[in-house]
Residue frames as a rotation matrix with the C-alpha (Angstrom) as fourth column:
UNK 1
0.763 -0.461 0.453 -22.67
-0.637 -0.654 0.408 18.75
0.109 -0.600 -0.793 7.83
UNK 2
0.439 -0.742 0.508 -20.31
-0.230 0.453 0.861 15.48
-0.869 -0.495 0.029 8.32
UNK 3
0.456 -0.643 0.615 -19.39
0.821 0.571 -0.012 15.44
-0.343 0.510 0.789 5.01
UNK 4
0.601 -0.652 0.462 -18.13
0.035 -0.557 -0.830 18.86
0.798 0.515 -0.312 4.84
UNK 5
0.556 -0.724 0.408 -16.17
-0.791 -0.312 0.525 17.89
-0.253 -0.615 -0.747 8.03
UNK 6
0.671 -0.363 0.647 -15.18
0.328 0.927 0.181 14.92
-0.666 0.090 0.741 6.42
UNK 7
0.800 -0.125 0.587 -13.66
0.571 -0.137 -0.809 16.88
0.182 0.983 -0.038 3.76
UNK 8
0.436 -0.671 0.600 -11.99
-0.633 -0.703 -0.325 19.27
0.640 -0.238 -0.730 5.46
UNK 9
0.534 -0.668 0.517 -10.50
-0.190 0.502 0.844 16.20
-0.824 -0.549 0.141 7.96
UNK 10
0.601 -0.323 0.731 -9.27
0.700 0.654 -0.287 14.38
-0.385 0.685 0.619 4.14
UNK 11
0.759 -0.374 0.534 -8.28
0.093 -0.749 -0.656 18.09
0.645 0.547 -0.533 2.54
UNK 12
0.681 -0.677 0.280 -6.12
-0.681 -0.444 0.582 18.71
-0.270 -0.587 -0.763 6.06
UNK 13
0.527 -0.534 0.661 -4.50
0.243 0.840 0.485 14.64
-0.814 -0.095 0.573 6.18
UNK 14
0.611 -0.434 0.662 -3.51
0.787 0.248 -0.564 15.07
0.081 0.866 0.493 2.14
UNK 15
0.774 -0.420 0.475 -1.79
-0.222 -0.881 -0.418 18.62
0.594 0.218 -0.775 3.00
UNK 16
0.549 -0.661 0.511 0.52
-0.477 0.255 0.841 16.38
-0.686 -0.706 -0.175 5.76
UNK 17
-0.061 -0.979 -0.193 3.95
-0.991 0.036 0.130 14.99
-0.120 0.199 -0.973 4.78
UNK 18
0.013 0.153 -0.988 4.14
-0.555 0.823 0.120 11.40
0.832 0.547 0.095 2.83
UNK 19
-0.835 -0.542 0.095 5.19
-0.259 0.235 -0.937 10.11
0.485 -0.807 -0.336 6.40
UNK 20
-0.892 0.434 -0.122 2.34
-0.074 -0.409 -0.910 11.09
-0.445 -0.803 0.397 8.22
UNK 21
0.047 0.925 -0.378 -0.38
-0.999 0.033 -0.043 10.69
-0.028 0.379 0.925 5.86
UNK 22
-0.141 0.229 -0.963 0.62
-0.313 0.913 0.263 6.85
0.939 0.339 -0.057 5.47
UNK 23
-0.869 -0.148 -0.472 0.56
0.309 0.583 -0.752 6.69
0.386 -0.799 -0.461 9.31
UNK 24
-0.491 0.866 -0.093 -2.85
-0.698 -0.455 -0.552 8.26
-0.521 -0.206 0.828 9.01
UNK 25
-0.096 0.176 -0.980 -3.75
-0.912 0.378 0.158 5.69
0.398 0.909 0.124 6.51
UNK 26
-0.528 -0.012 -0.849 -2.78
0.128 0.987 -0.094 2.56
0.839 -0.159 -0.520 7.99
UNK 27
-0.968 0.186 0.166 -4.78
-0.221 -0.332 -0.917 3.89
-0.115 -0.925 0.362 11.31
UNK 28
0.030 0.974 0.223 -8.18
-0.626 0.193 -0.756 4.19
-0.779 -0.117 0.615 10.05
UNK 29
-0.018 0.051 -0.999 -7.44
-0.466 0.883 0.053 0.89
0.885 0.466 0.008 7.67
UNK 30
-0.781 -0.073 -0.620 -6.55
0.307 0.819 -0.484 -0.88
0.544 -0.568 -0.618 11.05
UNK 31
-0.781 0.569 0.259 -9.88
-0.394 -0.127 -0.910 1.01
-0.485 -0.812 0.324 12.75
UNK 32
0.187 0.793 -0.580 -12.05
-0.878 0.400 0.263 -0.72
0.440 0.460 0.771 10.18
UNK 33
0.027 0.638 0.770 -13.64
-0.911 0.333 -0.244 -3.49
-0.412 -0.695 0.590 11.60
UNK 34
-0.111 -0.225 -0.968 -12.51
-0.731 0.678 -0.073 -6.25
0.673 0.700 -0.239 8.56
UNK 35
0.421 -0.206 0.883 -13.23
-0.196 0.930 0.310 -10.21
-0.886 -0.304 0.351 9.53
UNK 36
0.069 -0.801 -0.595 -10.85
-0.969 0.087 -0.230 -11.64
0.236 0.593 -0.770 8.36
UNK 37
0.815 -0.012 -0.580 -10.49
0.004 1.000 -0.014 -15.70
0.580 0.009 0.815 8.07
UNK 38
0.950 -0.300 0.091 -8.65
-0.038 0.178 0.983 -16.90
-0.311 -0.937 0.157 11.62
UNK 39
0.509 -0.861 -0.015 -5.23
0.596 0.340 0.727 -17.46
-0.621 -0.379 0.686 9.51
UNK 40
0.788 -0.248 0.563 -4.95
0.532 -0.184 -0.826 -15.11
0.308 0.951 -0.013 7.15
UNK 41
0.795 -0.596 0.112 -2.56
-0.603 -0.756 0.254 -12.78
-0.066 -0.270 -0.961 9.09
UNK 42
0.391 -0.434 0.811 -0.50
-0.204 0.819 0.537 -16.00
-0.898 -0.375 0.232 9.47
UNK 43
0.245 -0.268 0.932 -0.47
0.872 0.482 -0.090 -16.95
-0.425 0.834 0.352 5.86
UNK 44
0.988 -0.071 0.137 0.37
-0.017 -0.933 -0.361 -13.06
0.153 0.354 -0.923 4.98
UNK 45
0.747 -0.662 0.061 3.36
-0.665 -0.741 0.094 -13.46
-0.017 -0.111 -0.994 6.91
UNK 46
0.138 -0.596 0.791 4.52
0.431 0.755 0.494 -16.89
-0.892 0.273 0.361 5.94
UNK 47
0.761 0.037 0.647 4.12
0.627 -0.299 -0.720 -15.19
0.166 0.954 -0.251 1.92
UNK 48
0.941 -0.328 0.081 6.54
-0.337 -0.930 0.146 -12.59
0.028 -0.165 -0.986 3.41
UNK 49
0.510 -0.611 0.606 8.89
-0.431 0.429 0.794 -14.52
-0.745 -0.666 -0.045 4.94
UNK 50
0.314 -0.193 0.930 9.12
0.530 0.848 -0.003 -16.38
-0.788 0.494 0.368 1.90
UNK 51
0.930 0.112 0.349 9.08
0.351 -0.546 -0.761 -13.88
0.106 0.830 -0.547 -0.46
UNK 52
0.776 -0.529 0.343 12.17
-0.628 -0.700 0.340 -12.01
0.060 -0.479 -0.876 1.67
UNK 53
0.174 -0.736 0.654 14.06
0.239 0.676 0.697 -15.51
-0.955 0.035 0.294 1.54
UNK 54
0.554 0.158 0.817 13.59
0.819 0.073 -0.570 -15.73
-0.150 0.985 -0.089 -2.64
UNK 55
0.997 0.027 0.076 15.20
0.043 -0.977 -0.209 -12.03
0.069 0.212 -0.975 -2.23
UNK 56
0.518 -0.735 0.438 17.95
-0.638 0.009 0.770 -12.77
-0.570 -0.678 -0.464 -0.16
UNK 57
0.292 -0.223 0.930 18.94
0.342 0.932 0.116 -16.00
-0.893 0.285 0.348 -1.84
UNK 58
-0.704 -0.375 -0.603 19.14
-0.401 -0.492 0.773 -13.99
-0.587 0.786 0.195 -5.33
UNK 59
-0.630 0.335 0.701 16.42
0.584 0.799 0.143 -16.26
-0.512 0.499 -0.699 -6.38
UNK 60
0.504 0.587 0.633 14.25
0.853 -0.454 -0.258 -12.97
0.136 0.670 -0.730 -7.65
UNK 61
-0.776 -0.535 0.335 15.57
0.585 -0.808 0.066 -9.73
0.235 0.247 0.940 -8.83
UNK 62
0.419 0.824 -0.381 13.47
0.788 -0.539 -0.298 -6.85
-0.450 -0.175 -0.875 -7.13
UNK 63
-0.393 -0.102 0.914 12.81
0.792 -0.544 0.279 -3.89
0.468 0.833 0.294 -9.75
UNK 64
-0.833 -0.255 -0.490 12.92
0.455 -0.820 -0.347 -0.25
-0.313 -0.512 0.800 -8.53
UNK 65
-0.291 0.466 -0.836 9.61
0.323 -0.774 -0.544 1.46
-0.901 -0.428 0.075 -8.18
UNK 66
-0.088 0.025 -0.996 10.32
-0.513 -0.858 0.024 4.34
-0.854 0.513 0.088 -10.50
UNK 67
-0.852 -0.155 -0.500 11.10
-0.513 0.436 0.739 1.53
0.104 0.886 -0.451 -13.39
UNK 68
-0.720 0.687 -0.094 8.20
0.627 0.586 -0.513 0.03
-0.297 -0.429 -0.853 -12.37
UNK 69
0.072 0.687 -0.723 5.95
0.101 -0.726 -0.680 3.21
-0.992 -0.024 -0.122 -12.53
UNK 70
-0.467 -0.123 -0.875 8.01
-0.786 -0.395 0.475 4.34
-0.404 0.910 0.088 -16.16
UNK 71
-0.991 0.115 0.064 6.77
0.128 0.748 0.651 0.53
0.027 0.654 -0.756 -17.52
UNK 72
-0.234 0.957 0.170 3.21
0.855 0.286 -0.434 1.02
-0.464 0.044 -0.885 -16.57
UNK 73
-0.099 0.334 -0.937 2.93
-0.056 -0.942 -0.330 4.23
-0.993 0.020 0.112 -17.98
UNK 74
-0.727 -0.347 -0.593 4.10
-0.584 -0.142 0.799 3.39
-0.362 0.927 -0.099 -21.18
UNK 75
-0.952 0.153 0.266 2.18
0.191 0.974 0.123 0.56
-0.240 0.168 -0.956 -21.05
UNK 76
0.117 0.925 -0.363 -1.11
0.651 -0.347 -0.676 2.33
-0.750 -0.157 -0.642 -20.34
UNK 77
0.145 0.279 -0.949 -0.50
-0.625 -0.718 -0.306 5.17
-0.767 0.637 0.070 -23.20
UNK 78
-0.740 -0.387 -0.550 0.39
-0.563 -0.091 0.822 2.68
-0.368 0.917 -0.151 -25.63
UNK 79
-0.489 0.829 0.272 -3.01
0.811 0.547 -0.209 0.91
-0.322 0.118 -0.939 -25.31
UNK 80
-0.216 0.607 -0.765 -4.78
-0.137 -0.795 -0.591 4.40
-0.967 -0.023 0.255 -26.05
């Protein structure tokens, strides 16, 4: 019985708007229970910080998604 309400909770969540399904997402990621080592949040958001200077500065060139997505694809059919 809970996994055909589980199904029908997952079948409703995927019929909601991209919006709303990642703010369903990051909910029951942040209701899992995860230990996590005392600084990692810390050292997540020094990696940001840094990462968001390196941006700013011009020091990396950030590549759109979609060109992203078109390189792995290719990448993946041309291994077939």
């Amino acid at each position: 019985m809970a996994a055909a309400i589980t199904n029908e909770i997952l079948n409703s969540a995927l019929q909601q708007p991209e919006k709303d399904r990642a703010r369903i997402a990051e909910a029951l990621i942040a209701s899992l229970d995860i230990k996590t080592e005392p600084n990692v949040e810390q050292a997540w958001q020094q990696e940001i910080d840094k990462r968001l200077s390196e941006i700013d500065k011009g020091i990396v060139k950030c590549i759109p998604w979609e060109e992203v997505r078109d390189r792995l694809y290719k990448n993946t059919h041309a291994q077939s």
